[in-house]
Structures are given as C-alpha cells and as structure tokens.
VEXPAZA-123616 format. One record per atom (N, C-alpha, C, O): z, y, x; residue in three letters; atom name; residue number from 1. Coordinates in steps of 0.05 Angstrom, whole numbers. Each point is the difference from the previous one (the first is absolute). Last residue first. Example, Ala and Ser with C-alpha at 12.3 -4.5 7.8 and 13.67 -1.06 7.14 Angstrom:
// residues 2
<atom><up>142</up><north>-45</north><east>257</east><aa>Ser</aa><at>N</at><i>2</i></atom>
<atom><up>1</up><north>24</north><east>16</east><aa>Ser</aa><at>CA</at><i>2</i></atom>
<atom><up>14</up><north>22</north><east>-15</east><aa>Ser</aa><at>C</at><i>2</i></atom>
<atom><up>4</up><north>22</north><east>10</east><aa>Ser</aa><at>O</at><i>2</i></atom>
<atom><up>-5</up><north>-137</north><east>-4</east><aa>Ala</aa><at>N</at><i>1</i></atom>
<atom><up>0</up><north>24</north><east>-18</east><aa>Ala</aa><at>CA</at><i>1</i></atom>
<atom><up>0</up><north>24</north><east>18</east><aa>Ala</aa><at>C</at><i>1</i></atom>
<atom><up>13</up><north>0</north><east>21</east><aa>Ala</aa><at>O</at><i>1</i></atom>
END
This chain:
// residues 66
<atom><up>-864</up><north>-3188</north><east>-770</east><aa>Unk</aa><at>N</at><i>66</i></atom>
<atom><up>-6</up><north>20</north><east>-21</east><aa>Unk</aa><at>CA</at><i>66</i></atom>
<atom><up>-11</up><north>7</north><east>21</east><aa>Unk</aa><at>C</at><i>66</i></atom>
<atom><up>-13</up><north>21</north><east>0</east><aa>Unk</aa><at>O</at><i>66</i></atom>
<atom><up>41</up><north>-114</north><east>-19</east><aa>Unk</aa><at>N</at><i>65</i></atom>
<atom><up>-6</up><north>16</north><east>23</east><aa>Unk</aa><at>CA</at><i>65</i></atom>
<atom><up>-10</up><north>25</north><east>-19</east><aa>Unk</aa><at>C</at><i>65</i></atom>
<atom><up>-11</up><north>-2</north><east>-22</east><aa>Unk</aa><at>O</at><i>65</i></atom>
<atom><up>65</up><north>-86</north><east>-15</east><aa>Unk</aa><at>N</at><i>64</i></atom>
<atom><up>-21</up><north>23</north><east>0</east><aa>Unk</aa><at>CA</at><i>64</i></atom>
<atom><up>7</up><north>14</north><east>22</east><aa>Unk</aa><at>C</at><i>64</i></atom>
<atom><up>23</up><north>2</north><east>9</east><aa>Unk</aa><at>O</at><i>64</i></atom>
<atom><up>16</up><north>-102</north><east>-21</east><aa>Unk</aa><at>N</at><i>63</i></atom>
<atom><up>5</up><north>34</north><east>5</east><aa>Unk</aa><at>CA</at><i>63</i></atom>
<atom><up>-23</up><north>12</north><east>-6</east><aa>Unk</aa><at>C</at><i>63</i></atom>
<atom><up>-18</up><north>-15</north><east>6</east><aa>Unk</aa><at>O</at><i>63</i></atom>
<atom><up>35</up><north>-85</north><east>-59</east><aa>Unk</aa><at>N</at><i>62</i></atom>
<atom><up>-19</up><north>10</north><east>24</east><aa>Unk</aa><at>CA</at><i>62</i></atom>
<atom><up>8</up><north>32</north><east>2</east><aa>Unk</aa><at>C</at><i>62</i></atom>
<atom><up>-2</up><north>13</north><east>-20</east><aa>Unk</aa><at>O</at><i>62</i></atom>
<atom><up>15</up><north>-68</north><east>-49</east><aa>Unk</aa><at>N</at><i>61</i></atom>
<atom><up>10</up><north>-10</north><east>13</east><aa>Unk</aa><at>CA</at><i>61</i></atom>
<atom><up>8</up><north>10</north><east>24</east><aa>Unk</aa><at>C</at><i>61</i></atom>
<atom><up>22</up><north>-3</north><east>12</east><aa>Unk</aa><at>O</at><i>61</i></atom>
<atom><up>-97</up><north>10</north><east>-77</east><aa>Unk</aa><at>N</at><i>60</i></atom>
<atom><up>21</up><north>15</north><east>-14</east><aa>Unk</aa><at>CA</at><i>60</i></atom>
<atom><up>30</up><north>-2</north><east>25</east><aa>Unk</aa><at>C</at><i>60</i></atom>
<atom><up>14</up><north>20</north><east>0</east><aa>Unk</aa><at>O</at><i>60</i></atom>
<atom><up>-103</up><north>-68</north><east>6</east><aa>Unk</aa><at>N</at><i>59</i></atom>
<atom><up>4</up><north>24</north><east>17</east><aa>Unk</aa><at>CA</at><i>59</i></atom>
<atom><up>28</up><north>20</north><east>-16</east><aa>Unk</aa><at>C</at><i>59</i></atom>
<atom><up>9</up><north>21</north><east>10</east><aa>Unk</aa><at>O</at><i>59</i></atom>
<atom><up>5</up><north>-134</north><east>0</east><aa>Unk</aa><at>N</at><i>58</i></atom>
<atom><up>-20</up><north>8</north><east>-23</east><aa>Unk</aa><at>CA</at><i>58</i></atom>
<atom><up>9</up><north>40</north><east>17</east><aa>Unk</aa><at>C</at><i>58</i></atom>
<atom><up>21</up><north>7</north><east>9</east><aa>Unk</aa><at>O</at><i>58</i></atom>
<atom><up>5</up><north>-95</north><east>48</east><aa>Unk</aa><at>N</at><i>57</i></atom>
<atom><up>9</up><north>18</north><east>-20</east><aa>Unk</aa><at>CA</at><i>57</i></atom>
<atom><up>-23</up><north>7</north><east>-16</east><aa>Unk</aa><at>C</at><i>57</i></atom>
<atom><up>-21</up><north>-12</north><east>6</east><aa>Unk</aa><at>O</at><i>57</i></atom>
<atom><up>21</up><north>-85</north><east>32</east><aa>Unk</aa><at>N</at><i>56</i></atom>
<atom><up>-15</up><north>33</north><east>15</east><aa>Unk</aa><at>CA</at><i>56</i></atom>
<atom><up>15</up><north>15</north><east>-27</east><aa>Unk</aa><at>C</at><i>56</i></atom>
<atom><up>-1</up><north>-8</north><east>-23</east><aa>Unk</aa><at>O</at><i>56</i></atom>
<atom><up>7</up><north>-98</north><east>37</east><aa>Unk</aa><at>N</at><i>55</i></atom>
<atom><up>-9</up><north>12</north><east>21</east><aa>Unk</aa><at>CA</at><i>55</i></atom>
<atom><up>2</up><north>26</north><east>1</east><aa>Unk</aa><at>C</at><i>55</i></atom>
<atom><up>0</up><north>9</north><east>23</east><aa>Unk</aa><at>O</at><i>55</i></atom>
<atom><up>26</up><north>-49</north><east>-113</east><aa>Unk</aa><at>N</at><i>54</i></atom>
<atom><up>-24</up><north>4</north><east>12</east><aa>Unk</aa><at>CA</at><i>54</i></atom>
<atom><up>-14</up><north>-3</north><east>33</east><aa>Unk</aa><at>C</at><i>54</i></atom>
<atom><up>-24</up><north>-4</north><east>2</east><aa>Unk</aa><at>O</at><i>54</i></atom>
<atom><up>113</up><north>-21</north><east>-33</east><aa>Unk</aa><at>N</at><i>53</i></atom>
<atom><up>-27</up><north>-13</north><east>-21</east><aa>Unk</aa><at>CA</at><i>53</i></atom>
<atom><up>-23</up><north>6</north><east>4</east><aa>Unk</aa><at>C</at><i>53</i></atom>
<atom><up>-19</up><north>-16</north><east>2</east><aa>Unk</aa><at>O</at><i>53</i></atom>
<atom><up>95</up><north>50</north><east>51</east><aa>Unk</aa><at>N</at><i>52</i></atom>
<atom><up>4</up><north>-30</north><east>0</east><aa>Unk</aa><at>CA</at><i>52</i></atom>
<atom><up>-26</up><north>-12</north><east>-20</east><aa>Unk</aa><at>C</at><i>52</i></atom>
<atom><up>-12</up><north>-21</north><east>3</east><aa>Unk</aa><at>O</at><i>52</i></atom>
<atom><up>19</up><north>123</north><east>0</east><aa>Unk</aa><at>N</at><i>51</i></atom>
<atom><up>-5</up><north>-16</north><east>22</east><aa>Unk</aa><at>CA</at><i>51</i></atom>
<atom><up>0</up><north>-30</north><east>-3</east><aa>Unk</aa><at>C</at><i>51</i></atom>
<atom><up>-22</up><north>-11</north><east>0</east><aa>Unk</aa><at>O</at><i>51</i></atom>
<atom><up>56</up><north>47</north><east>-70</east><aa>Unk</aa><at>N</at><i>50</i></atom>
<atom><up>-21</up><north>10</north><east>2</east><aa>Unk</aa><at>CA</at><i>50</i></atom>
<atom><up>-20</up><north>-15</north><east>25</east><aa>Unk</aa><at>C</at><i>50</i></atom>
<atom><up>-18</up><north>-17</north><east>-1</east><aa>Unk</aa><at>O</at><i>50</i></atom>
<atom><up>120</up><north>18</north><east>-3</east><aa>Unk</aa><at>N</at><i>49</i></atom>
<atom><up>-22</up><north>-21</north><east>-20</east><aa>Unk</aa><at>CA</at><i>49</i></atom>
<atom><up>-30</up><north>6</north><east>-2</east><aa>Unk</aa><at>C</at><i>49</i></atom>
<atom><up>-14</up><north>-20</north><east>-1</east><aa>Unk</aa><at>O</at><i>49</i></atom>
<atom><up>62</up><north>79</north><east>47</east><aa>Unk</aa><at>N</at><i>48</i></atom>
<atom><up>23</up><north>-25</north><east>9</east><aa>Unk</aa><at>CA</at><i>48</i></atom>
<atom><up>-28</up><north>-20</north><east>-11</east><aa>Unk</aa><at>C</at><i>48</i></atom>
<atom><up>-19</up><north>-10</north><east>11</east><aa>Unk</aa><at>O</at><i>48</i></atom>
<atom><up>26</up><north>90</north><east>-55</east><aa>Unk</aa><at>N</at><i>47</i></atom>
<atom><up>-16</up><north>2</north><east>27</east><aa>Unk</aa><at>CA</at><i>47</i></atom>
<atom><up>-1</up><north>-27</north><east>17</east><aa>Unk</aa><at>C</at><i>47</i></atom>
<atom><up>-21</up><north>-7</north><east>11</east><aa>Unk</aa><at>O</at><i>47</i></atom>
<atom><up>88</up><north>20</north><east>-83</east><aa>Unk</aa><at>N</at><i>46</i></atom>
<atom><up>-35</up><north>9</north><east>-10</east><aa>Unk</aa><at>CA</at><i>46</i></atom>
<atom><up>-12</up><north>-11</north><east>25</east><aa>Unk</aa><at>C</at><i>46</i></atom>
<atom><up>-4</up><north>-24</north><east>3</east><aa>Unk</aa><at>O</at><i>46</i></atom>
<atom><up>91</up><north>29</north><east>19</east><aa>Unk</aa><at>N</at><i>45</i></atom>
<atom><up>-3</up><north>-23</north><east>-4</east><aa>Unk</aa><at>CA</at><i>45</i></atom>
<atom><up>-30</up><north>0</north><east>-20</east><aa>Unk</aa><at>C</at><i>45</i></atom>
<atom><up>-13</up><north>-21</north><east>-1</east><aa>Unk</aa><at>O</at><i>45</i></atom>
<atom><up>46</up><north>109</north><east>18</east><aa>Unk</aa><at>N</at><i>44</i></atom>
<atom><up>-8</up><north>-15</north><east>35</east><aa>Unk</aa><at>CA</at><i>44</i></atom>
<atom><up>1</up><north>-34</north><east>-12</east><aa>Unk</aa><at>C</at><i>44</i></atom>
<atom><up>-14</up><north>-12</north><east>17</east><aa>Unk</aa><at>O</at><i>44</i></atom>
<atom><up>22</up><north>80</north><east>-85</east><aa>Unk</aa><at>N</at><i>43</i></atom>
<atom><up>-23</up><north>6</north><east>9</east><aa>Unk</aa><at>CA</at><i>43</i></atom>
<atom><up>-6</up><north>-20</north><east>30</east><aa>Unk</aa><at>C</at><i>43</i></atom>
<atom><up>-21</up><north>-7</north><east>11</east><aa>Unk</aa><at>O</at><i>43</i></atom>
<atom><up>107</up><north>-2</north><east>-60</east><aa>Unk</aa><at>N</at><i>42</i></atom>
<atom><up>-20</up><north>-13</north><east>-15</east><aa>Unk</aa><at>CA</at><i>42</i></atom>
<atom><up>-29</up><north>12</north><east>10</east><aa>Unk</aa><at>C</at><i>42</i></atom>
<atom><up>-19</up><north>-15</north><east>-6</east><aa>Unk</aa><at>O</at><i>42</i></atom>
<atom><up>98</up><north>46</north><east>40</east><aa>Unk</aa><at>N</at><i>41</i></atom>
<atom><up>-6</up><north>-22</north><east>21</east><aa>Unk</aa><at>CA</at><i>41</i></atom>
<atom><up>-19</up><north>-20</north><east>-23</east><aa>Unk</aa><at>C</at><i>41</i></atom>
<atom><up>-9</up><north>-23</north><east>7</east><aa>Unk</aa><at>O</at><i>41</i></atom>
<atom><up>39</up><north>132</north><east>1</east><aa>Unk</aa><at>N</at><i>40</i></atom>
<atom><up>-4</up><north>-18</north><east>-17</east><aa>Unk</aa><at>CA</at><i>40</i></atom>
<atom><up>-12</up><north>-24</north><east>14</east><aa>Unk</aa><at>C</at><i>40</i></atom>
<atom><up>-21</up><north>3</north><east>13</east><aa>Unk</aa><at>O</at><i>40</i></atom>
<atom><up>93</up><north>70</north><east>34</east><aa>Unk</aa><at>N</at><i>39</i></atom>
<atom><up>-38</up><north>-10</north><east>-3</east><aa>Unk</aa><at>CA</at><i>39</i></atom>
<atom><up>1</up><north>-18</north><east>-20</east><aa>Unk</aa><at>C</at><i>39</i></atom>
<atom><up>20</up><north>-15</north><east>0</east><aa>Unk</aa><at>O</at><i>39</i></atom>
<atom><up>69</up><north>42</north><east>43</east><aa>Unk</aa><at>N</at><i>38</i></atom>
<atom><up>-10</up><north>4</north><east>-30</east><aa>Unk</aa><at>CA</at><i>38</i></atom>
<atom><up>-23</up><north>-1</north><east>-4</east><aa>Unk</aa><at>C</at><i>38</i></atom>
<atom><up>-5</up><north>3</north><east>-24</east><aa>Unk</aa><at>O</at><i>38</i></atom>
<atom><up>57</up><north>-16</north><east>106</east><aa>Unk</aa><at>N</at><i>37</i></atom>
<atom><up>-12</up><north>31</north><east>1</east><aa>Unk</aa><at>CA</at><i>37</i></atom>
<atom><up>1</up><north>8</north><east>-30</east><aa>Unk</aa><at>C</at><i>37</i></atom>
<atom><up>6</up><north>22</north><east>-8</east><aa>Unk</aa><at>O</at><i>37</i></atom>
<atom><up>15</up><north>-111</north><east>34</east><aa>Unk</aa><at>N</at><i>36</i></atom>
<atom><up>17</up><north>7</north><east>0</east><aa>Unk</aa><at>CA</at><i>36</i></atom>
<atom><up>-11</up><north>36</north><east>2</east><aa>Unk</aa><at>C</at><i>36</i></atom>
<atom><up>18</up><north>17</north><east>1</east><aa>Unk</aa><at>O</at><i>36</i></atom>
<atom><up>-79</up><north>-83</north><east>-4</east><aa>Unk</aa><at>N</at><i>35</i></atom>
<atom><up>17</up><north>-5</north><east>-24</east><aa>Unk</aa><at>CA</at><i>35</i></atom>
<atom><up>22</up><north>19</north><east>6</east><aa>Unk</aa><at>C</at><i>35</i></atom>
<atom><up>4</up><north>13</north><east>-21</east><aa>Unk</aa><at>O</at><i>35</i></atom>
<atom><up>-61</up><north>-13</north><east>94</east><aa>Unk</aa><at>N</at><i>34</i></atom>
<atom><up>-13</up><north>10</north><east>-23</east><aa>Unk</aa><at>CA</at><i>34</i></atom>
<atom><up>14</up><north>7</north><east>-23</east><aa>Unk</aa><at>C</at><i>34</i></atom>
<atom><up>0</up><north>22</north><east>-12</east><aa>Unk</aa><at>O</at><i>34</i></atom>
<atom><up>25</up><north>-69</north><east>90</east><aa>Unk</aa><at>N</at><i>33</i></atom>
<atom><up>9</up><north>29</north><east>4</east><aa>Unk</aa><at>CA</at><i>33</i></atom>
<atom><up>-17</up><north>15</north><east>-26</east><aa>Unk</aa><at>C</at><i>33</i></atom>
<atom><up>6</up><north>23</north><east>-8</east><aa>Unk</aa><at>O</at><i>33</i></atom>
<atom><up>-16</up><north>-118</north><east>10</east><aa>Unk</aa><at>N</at><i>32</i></atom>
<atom><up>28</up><north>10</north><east>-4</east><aa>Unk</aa><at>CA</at><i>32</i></atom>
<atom><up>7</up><north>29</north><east>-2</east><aa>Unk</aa><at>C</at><i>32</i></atom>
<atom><up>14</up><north>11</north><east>-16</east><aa>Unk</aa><at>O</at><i>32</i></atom>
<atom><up>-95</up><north>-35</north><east>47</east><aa>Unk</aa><at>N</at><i>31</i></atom>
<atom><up>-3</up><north>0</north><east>-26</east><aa>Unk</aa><at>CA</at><i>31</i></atom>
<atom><up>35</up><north>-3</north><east>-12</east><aa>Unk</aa><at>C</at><i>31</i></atom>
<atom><up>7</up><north>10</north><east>-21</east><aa>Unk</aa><at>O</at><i>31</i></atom>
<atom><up>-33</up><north>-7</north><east>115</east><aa>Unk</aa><at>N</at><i>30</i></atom>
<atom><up>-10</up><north>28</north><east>-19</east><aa>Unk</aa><at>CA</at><i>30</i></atom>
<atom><up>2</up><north>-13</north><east>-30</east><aa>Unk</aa><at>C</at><i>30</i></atom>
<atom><up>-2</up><north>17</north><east>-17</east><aa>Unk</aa><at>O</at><i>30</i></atom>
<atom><up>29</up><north>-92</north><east>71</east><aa>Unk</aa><at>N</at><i>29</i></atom>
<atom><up>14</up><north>27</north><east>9</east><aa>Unk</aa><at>CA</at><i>29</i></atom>
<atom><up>0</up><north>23</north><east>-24</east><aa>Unk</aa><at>C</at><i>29</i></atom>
<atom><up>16</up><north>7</north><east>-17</east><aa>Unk</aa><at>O</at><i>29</i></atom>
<atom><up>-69</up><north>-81</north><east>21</east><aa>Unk</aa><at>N</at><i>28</i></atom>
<atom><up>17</up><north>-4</north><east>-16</east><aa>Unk</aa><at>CA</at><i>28</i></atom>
<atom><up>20</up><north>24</north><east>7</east><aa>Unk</aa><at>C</at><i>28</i></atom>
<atom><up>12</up><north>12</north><east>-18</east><aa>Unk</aa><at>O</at><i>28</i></atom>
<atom><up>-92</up><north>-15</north><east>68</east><aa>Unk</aa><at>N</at><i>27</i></atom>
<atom><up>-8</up><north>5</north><east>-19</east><aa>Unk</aa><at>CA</at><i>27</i></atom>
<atom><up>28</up><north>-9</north><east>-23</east><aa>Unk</aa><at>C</at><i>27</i></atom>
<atom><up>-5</up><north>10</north><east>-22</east><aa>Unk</aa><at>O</at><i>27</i></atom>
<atom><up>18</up><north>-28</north><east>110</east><aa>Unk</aa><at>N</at><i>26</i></atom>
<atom><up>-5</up><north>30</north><east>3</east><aa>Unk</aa><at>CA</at><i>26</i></atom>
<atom><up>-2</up><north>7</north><east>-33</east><aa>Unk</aa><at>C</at><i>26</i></atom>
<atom><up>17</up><north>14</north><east>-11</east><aa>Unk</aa><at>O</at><i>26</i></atom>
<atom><up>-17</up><north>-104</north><east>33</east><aa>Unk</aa><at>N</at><i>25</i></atom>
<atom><up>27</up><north>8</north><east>-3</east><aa>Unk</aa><at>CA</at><i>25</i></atom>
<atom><up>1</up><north>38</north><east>-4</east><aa>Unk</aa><at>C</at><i>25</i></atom>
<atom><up>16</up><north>13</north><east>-13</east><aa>Unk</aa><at>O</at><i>25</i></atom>
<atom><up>-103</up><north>-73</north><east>-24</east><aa>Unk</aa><at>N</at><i>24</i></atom>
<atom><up>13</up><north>2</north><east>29</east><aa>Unk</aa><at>CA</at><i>24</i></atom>
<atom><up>32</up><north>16</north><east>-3</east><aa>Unk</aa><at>C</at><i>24</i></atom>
<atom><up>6</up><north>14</north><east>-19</east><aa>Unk</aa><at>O</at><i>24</i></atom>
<atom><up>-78</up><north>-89</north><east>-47</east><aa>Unk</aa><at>N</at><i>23</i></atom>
<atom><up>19</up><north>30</north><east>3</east><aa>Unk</aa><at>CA</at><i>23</i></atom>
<atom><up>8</up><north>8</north><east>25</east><aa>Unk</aa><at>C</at><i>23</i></atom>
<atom><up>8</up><north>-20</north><east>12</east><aa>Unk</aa><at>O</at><i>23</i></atom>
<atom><up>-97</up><north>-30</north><east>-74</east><aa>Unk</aa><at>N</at><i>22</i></atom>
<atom><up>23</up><north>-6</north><east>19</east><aa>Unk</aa><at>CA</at><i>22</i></atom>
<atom><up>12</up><north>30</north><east>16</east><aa>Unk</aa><at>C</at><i>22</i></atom>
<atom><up>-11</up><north>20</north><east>8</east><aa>Unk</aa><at>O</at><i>22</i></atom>
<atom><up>-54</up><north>-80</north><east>-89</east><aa>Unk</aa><at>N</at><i>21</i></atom>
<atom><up>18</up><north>25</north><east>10</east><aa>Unk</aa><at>CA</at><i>21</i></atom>
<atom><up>20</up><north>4</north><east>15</east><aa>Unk</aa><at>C</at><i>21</i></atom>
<atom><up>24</up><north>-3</north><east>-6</east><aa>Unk</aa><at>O</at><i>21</i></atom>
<atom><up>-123</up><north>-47</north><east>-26</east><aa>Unk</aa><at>N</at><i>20</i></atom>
<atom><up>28</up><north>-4</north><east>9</east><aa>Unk</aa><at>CA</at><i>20</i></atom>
<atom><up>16</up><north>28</north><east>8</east><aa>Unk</aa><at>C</at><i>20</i></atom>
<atom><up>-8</up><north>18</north><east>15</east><aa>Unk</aa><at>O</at><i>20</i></atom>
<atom><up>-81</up><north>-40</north><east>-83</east><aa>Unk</aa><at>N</at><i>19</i></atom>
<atom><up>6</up><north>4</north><east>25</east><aa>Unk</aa><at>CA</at><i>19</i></atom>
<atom><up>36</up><north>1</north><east>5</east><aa>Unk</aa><at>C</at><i>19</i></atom>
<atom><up>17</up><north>8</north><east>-16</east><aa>Unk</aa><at>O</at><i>19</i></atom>
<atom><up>-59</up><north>-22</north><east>-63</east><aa>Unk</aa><at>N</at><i>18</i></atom>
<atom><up>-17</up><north>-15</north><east>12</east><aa>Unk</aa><at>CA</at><i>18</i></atom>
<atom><up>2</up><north>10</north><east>26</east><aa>Unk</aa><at>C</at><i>18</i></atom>
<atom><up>-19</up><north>-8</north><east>13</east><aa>Unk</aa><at>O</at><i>18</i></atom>
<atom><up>92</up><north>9</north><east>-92</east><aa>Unk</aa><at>N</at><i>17</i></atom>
<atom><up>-13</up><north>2</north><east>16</east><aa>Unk</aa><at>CA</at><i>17</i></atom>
<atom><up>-18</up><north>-12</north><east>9</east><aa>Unk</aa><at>C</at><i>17</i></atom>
<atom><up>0</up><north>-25</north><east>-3</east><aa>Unk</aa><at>O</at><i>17</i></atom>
<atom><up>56</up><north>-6</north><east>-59</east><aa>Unk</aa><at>N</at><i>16</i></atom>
<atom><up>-18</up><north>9</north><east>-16</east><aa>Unk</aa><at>CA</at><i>16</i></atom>
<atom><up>-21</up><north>12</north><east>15</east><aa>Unk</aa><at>C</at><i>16</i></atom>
<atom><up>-23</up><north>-1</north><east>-7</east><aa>Unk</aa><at>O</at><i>16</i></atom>
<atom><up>110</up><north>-43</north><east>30</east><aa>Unk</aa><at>N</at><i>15</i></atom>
<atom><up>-13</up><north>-15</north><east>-5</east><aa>Unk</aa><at>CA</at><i>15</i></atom>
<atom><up>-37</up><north>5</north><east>-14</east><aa>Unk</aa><at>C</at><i>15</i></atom>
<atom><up>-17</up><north>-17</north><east>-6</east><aa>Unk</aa><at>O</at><i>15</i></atom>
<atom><up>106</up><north>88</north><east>29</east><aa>Unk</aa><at>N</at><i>14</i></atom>
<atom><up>-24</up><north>-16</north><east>26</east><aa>Unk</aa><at>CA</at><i>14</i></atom>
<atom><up>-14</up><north>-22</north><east>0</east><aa>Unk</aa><at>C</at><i>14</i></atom>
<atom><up>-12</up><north>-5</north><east>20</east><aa>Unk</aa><at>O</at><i>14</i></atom>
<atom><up>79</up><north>69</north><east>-64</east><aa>Unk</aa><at>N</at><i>13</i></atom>
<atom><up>-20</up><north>-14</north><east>-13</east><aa>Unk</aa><at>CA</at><i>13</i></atom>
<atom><up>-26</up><north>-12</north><east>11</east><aa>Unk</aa><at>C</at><i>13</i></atom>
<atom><up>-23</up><north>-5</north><east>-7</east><aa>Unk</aa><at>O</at><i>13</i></atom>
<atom><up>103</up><north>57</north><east>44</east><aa>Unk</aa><at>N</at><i>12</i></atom>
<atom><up>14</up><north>-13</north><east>-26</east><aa>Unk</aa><at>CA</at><i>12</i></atom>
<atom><up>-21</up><north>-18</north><east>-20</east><aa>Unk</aa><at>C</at><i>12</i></atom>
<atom><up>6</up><north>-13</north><east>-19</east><aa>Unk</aa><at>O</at><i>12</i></atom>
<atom><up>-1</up><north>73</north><east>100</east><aa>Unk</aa><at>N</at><i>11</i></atom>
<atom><up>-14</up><north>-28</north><east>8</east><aa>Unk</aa><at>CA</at><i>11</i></atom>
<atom><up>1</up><north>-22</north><east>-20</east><aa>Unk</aa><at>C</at><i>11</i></atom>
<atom><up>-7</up><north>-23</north><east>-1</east><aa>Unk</aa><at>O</at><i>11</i></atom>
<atom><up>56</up><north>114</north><east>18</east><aa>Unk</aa><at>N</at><i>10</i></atom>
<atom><up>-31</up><north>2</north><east>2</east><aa>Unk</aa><at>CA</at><i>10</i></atom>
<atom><up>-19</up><north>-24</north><east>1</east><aa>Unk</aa><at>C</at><i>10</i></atom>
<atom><up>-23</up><north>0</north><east>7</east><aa>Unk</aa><at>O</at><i>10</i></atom>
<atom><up>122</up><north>-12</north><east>-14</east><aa>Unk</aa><at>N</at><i>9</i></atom>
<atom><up>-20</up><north>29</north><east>-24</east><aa>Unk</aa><at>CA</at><i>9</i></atom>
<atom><up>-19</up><north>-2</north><east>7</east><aa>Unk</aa><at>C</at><i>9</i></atom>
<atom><up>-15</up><north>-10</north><east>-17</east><aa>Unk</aa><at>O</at><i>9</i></atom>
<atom><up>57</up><north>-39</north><east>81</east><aa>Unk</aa><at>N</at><i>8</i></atom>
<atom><up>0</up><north>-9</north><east>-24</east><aa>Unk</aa><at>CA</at><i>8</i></atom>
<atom><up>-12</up><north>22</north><east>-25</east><aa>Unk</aa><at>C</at><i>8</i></atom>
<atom><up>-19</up><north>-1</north><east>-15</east><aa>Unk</aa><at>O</at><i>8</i></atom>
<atom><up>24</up><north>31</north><east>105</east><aa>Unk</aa><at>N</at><i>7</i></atom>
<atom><up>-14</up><north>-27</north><east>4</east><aa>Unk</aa><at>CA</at><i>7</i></atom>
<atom><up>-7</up><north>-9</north><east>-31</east><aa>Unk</aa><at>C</at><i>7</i></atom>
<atom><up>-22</up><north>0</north><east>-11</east><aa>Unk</aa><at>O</at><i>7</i></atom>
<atom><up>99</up><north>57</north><east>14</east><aa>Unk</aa><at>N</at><i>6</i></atom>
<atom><up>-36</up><north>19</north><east>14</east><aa>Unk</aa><at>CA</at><i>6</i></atom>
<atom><up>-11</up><north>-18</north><east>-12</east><aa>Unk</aa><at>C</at><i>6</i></atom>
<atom><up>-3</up><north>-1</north><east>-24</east><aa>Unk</aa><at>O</at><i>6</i></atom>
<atom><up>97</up><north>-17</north><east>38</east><aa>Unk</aa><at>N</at><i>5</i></atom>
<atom><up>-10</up><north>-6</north><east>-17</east><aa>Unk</aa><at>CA</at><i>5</i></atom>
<atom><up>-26</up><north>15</north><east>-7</east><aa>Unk</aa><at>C</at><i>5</i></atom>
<atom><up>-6</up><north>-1</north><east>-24</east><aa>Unk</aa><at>O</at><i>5</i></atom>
<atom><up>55</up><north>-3</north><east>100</east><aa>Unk</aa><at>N</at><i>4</i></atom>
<atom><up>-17</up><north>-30</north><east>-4</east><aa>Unk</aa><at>CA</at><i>4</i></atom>
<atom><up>-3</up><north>5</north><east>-30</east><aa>Unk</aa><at>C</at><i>4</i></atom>
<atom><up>-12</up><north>-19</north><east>-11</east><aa>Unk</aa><at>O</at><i>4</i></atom>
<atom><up>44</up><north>93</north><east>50</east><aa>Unk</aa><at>N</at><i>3</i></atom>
<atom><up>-26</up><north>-4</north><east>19</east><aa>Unk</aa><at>CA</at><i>3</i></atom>
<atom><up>-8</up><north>-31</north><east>-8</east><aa>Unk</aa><at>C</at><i>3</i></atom>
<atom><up>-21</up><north>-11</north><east>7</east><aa>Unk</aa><at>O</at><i>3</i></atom>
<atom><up>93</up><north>71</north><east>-78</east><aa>Unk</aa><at>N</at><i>2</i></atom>
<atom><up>-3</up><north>-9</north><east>31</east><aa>Unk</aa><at>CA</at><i>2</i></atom>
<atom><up>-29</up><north>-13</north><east>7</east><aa>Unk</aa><at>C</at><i>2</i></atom>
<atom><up>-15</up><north>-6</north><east>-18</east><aa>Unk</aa><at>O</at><i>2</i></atom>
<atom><up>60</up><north>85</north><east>-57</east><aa>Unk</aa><at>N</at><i>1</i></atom>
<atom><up>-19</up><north>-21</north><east>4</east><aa>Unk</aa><at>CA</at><i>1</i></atom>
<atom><up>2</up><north>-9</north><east>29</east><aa>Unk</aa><at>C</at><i>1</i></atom>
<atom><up>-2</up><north>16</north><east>18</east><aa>Unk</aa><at>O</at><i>1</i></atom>
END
C-alpha cells in the first residue's frame, strides 16, 4: 500500500460525513506501517467513519485503565 492511497480509503465516502477528515503525512505513514504488520485495517477505517459522523468514538473505543 502507498501513502496516496490512505487519503482515498479512508475518505471513500466523504459525501455522507459531517465532519472533515483530514490526513497528515505522519498519520499515512503508521497506517502503511500498519497494513504491512497485518492489523486489520477494517477496524481503523470503522473508527475513521465513526469519528467523521459522529465527532466522538463510542467508550468501547476507548483504553481501559485498570
């Protein structure tokens, strides 16, 4: 996966958003370094969208502090 195609996956339905999504080069970095580790990249475009519609992850989302 290369660094311009990030932008496009995660943005693949940006007419539906109510907030804008905008990418930084850092943030296309790790998520290459993501794909190529093997992370499932359907939980990080979840999230992706989540945000863009809502504003705010839902606490499932969210680290636990133990």
């Amino acid at each position: 996966m290369k660094k311009s195609t990030v932008h496009n996956i995660l943005t693949k339905n940006s007419q539906k958003f109510s907030y804008s999504v905008d990418v930084t080069n850092q943030f296309k970095k790790d998520v290459v370094n993501c794909y190529y580790r093997g992370l499932d990249m359907n939980l990080l475009v979840t999230a992706v969208e989540i945000l863009a519609t809502e504003g705010k992850l839902p606490a499932e989302y969210k680290p636990r502090h133990y």
